[in-house]
C-alpha positions as CSV (number, residue, x, y, z in Angstrom):
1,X,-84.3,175.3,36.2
2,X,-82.3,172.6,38.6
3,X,-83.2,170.5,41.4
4,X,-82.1,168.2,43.9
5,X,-84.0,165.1,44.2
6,X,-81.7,162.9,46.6
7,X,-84.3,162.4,48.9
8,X,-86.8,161.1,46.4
9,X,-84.7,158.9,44.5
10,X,-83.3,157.7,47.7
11,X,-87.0,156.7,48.8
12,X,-87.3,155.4,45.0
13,X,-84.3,152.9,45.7
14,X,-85.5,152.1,48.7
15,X,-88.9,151.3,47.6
16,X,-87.8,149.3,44.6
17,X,-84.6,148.0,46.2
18,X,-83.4,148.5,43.4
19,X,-79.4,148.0,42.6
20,X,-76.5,150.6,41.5
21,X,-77.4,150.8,37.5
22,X,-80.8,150.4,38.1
23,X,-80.6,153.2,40.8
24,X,-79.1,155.5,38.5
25,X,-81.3,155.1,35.6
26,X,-84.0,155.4,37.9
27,X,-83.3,158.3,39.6
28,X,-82.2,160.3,36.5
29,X,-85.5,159.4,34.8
30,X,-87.5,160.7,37.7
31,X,-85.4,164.1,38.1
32,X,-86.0,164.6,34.3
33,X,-89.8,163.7,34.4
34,X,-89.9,166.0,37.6
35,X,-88.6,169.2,35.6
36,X,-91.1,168.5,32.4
37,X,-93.9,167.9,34.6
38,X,-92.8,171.4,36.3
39,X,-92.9,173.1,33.5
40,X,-96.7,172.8,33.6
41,X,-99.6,174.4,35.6
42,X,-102.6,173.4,37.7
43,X,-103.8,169.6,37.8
44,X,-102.0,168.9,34.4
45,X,-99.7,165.7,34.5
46,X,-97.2,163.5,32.7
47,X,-96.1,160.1,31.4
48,X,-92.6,159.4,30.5
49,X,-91.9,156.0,29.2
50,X,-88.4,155.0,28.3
51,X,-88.3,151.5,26.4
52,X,-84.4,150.9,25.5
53,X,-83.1,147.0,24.8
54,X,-80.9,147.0,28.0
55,X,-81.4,144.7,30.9
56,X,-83.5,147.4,32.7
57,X,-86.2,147.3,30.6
58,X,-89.2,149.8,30.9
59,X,-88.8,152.7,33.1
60,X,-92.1,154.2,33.5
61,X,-92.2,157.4,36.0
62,X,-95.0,160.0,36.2
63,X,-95.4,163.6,37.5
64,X,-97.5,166.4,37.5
65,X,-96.9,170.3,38.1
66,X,-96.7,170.4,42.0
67,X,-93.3,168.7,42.5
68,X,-94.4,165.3,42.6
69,X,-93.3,162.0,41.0
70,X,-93.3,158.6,40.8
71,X,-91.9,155.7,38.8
72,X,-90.2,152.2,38.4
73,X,-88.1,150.4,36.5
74,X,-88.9,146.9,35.3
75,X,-85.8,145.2,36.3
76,X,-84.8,146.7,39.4
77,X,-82.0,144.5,40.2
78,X,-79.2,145.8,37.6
79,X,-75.6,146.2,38.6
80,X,-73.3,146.8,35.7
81,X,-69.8,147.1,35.6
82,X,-68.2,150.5,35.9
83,X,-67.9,152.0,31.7
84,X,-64.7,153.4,30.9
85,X,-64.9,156.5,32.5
86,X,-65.0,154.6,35.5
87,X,-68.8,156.1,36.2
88,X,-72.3,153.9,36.4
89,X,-73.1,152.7,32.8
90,X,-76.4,153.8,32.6
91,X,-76.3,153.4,29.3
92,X,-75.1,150.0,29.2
93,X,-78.5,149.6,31.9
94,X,-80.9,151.4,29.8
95,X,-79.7,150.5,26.2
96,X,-79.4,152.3,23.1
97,X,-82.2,151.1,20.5
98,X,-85.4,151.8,21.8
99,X,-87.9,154.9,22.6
100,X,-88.5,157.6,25.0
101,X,-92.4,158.5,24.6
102,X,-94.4,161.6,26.5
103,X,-97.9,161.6,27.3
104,X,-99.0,164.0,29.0
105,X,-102.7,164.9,30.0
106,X,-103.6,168.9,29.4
107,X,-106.9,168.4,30.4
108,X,-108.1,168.5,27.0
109,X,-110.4,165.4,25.3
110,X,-107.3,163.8,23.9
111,X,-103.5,163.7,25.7
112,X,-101.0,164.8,24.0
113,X,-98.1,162.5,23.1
114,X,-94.7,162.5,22.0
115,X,-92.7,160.2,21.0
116,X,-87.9,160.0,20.2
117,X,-86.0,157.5,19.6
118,X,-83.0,157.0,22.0
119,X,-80.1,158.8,20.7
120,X,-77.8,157.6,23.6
121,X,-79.4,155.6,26.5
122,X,-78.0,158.4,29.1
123,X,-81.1,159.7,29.4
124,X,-80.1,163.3,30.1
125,X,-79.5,163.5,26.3
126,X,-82.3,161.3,25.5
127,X,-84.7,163.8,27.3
128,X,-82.6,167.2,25.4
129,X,-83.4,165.2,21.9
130,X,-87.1,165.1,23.3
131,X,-87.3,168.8,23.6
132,X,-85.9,169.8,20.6
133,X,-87.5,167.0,17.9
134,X,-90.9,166.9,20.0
135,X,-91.4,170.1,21.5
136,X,-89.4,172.4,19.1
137,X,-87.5,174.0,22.0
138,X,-83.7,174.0,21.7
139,X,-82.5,173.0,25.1
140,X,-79.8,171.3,27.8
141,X,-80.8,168.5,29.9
142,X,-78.6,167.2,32.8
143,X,-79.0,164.5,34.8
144,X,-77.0,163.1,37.5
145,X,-77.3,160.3,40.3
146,X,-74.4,159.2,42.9
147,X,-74.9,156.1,44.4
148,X,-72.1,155.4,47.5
149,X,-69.1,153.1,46.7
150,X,-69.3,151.3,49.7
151,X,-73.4,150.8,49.8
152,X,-75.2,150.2,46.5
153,X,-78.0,151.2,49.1
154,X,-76.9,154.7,50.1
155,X,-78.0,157.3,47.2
156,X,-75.5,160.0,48.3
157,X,-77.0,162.7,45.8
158,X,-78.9,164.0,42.5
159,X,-80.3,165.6,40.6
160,X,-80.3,168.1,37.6
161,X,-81.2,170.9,35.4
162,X,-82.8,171.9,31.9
163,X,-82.1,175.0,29.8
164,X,-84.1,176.4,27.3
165,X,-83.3,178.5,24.7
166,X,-85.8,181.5,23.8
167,X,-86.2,182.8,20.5
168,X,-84.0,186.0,21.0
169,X,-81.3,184.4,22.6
170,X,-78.0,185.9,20.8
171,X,-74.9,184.0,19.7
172,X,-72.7,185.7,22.2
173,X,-75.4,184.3,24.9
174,X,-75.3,180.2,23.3
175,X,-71.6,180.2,23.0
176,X,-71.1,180.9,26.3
177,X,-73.4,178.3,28.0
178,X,-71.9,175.8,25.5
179,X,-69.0,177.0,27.1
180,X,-70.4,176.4,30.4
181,X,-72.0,173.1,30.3
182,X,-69.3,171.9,28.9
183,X,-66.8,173.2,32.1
184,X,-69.7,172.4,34.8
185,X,-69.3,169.2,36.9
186,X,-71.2,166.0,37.5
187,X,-74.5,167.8,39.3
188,X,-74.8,165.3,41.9
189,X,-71.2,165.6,42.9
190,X,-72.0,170.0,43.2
191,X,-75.1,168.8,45.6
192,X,-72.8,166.2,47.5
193,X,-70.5,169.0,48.2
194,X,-73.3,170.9,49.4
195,X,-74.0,173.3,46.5
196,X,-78.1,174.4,46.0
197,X,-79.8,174.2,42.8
198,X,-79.7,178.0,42.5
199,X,-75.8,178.1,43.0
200,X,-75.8,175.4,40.1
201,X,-77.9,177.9,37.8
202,X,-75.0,180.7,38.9
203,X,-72.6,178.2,37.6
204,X,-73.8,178.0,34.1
205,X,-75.5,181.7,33.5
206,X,-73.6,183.6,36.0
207,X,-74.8,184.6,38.8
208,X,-75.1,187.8,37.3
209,X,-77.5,186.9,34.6
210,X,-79.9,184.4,37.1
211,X,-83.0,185.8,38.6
212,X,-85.1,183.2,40.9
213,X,-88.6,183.3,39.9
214,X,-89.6,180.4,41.6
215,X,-89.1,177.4,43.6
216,X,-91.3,174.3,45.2
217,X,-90.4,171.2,47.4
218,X,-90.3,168.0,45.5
219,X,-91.3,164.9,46.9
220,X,-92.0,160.8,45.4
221,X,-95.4,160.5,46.2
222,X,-98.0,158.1,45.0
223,X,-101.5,158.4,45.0
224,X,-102.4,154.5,45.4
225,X,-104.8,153.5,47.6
226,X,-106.7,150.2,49.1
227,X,-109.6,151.4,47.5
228,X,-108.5,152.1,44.5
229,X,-107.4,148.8,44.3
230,X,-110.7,147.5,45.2
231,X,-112.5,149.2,42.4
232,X,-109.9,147.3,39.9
233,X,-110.8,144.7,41.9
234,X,-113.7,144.5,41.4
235,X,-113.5,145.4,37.5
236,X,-112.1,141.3,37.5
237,X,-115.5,139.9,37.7
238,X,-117.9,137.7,40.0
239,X,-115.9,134.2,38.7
240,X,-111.9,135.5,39.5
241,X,-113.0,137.0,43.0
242,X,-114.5,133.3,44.0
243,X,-111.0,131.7,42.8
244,X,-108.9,133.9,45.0
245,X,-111.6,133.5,47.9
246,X,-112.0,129.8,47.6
247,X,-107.9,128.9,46.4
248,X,-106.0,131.8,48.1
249,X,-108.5,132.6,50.7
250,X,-107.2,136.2,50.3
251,X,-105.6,138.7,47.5
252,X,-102.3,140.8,47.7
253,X,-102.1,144.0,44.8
254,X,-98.5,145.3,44.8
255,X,-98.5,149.2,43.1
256,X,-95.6,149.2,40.5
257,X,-95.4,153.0,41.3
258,X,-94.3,152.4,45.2
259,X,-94.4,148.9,46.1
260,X,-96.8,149.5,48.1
261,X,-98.8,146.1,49.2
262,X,-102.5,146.2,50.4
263,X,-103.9,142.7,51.6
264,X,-107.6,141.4,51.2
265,X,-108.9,139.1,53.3
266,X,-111.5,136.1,51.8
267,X,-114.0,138.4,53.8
268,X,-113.2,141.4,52.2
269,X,-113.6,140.1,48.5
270,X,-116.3,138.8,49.3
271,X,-118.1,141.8,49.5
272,X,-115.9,143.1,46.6
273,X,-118.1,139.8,44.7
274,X,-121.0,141.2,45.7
275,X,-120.4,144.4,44.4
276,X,-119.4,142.9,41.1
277,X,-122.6,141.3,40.8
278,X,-124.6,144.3,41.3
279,X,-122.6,146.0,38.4
């Protein structure tokens, strides 16, 4: 499969306002997470948490099986200098020691996890390690984000794409998409220069070899809500309710998903107290 996600990771930046490294990191997390979480059916969803020792910290993003996502990173504000290929060092961001974990709810009584450790703090190969030690399916990851040179703000493209090998794939078949992946381009420079996420998958199967069985919109969405927060709210109990009535004479929750802020007044935990009693 591949994807473009510009115009989510460019709502992820500017949700986050998050900086160039961080942006990066960020956005090739989410097109990753997107493509697992796509692999899947119905209401099933996904976790992916990616601890490294960088100045990023924890990026936590998750997804589900319609095209939607949403994540953050812990540190938003990371602006590395360029590594020496002159490119973003996301690894630099992200770090090297550290784990990339999968938890992802079937539906069942118990979700399922997974869990690597970093084996290079690029992600794209972190998330092809997943795939093969986890899941047992031989595979290629890529991940790409391009941030403008002039405006850390401007996410200019991404996205990426994920190949899996099945079982009666021949020699012939692997040594040329080595081949290929090895010849193909940054994939957010192809989507810059207008390319589509089908011409991409022409590029390294041949176009030839590539039959479209599907394709979906992607989107960030979030599914936070005031009252959501109201029933976490509430979970806080009868005594921290009164303290933010009587010393802040209000409440502000932030969702680390979005960034999205929902204010209380004293009046509305107020009756938040009084449902706490009551339960």
């Amino acid at each position: 499969m591949a994807t473009r996600t510009t115009e989510l990771v460019a709502e992820a930046q500017q949700r986050h306002d998050t900086w160039r490294t961080s942006t990066a990191a960020l956005g090739r997390s989410l097109t990753g997470a997107l493509m697992l979480g796509s692999m899947h059916k119905g209401d099933e969803k996904l976790t992916v948490r990616i601890q490294g020792d960088g100045p990023i910290g924890a990026i936590v993003i998750d997804a589900d099986a319609k095209g939607h996502v949403k994540g953050y990173v812990k540190n938003p504000q990371v602006n590395l200098p360029a590594n020496a290929l002159g490119k973003i060092d996301v690894r630099g961001g992200v770090g090297t020691n550290g784990s990339l974990s999968v938890v992802k709810d079937l539906g069942l009584r118990e979700p399922f996890t997974g869990q690597v450790p970093l084996v290079s703090g690029e992600l794209a190969e972190d998330f092809t390690y997943y795939l093969a030690t986890s899941e047992q399916v031989p595979s290629a990851v890529g991940l790409s984000v391009l941030v403008d040179n002039e405006n850390d703000d401007v996410v200019k493209a991404a996205g990426g794409f994920m190949i899996q090998v099945m079982p009666f794939a021949s020699e012939e078949t692997l040594v040329e998409i080595e081949k290929r992946l090895a010849d193909i381009p940054q994939v957010s420079n192809l989507l810059d220069q207008g390319e589509t996420p089908e011409e991409i998958l022409y590029r390294l199967l041949g176009k030839e070899n590539v039959e479209i069985l599907d394709t979906m919109p992607v989107e960030f969405q979030c599914d936070c809500s005031k009252e959501r927060f109201s029933s976490a709210l509430i979970t806080l109990g009868v005594d921290e309710l009164t303290n933010m009535i009587e010393e802040d004479n209000g409440a502000e929750a932030v969702c680390h998903f979005c960034n999205e802020k929902y204010h209380y007044t004293a009046e509305e935990l107020s009756v938040l107290r009084d449902e706490a009693m009551q339960s």
